[in-house]
N, C-alpha and C positions, 0 to 999 in steps of 0.2 A: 496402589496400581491396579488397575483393571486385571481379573485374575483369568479374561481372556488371552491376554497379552503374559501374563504369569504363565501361561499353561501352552503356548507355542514350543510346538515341537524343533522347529527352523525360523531364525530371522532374519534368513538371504532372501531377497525378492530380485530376481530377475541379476544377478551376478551381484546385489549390491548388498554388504551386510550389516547389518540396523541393531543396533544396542536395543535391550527392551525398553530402556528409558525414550529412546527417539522414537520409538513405536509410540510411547504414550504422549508425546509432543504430538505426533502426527495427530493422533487421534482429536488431542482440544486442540490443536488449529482447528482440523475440518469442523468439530465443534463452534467454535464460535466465530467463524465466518460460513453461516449456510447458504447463504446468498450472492455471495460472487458464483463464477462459473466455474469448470471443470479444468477448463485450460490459464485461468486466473490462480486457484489454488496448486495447481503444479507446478507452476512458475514458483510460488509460493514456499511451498515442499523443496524444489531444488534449492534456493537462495537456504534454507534453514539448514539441509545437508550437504549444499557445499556441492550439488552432482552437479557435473559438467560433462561435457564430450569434447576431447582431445581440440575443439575449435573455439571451445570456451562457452557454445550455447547449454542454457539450459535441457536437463536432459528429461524434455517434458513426458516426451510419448510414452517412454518405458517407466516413468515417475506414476503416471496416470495407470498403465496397468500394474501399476503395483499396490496403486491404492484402491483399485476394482479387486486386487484378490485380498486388501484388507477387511473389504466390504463384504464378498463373502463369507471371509471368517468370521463376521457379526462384530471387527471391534471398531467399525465408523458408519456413516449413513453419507457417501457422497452427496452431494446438490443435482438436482434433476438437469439429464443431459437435455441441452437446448441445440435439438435440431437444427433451427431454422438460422442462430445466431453463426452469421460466416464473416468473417474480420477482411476486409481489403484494408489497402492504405490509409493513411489517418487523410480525412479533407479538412482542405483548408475554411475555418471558422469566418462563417462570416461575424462583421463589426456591425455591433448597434449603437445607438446613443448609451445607453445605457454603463457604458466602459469607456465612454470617452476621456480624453484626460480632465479633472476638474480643475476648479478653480487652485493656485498656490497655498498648501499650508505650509507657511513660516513661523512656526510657532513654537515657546517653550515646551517641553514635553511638558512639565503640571498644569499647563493649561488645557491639555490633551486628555488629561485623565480624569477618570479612570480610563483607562484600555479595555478592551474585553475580545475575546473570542470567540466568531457565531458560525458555529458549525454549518456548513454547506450540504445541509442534508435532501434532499427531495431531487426531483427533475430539475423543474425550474431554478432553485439555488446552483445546483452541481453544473447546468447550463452556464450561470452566471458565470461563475468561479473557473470554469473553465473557457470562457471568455476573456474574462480581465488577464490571465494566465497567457496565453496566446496574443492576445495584440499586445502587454507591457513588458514579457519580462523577455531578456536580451536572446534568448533559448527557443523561445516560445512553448507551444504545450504538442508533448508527448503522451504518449497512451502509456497508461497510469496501469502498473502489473502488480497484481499480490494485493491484500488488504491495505487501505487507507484510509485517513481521514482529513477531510480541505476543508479548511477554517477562512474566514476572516477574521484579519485584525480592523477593529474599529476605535473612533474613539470616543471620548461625552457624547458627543453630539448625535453618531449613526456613520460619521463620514465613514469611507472606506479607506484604510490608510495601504491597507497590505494582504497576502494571501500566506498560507502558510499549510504545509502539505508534511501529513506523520504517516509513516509507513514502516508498514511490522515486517517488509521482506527479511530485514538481519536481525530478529529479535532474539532466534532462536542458535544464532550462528557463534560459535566460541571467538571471544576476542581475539582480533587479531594480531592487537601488540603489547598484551598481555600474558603470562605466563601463567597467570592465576586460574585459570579455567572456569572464568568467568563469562558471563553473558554480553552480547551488546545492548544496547539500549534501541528501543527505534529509532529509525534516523528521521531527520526533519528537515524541511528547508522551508526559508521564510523571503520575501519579494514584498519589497518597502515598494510602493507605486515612485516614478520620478518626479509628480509633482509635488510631495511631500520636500520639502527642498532643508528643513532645520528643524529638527527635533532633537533637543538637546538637553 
């Protein structure tokens, strides 16, 4: 353990009191998500501890100064505050050809395979992925809180069969129907497209 985090004299931040083990969680999350936002990793931070306010939201704002006075104490290096990023309503996406429905696959699964999944990395993919997401799945797409990662599912050939979304919000959260005092896993969710009609 960080013998910054060893040598804390208080591990109350702001009425809230933090095991030095969760101080050291805190620390590799903000480690290895540098790049999301400030208000992305607080979301983040709460889902892992569990803080809420009596309405059930997230308790971002005092999350966030607690991890500005972790920052000073030198045991994290938050992500550079982004001025100019101000969040309104999520708008509605527009539809290209590109996500239209395709042609029917009725097909055995072993004629499908191998499968594979092609991470949704960049502008342009994360655009895509977040297109097919909004016009197929029954939900549509939601603004995406905390670390993740959006894959495609493919198959031989390149088609696009599916999307599939891993998210470390409860990774760090004690199970919840478990007594074992265990971790959960990240959670996932996967959206088979409709015109995939038999894969069996």
């Amino acid at each position: 353990m960080d013998p910054r985090i060893t040598a804390l004299k208080s591990t109350t931040f702001f009425g809230r009191r933090l095991t030095r083990r969760q101080i050291a969680d805190i620390q590799e999350t903000v480690a290895l998500f540098p790049a999301i936002s400030r208000n992305e990793l607080g979301h983040t931070i709460c889902e892992h501890l569990n803080w809420r306010a009596p309405s059930g939201r997230n308790r971002v704002a005092v999350c966030l100064r607690m991890l500005e006075e972790l920052e000073r104490l030198g045991i994290l290096t938050l992500p550079a505050r982004d001025e100019a990023q101000v969040r309104g309503p999520q708008e509605a996406m527009a539809r290209s050809e590109r996500t239209a429905p395709a042609a029917a696959i009725a097909e055995d699964l072993a004629a499908l395979m191998p499968l594979r999944l092609s991470i949704a990395a960049g502008k342009e993919e994360g655009g895509l992925w977040n297109e097919f997401v909004a016009r197929h799945h029954y939900l549509g797409l939601h603004r995406l809180v905390g670390a993740h990662l959006r894959y495609f599912l493919l198959d031989r050939h390149g088609r696009p069969l599916g999307c599939l979304l891993f998210a470390r919000a409860s990774l760090s959260c004690p199970a919840a129907t478990s007594g074992s005092g265990g971790r959960r896993k990240a959670s996932a969710s996967t959206s088979i497209w409709s015109w995939v009609t038999r894969v069996s």
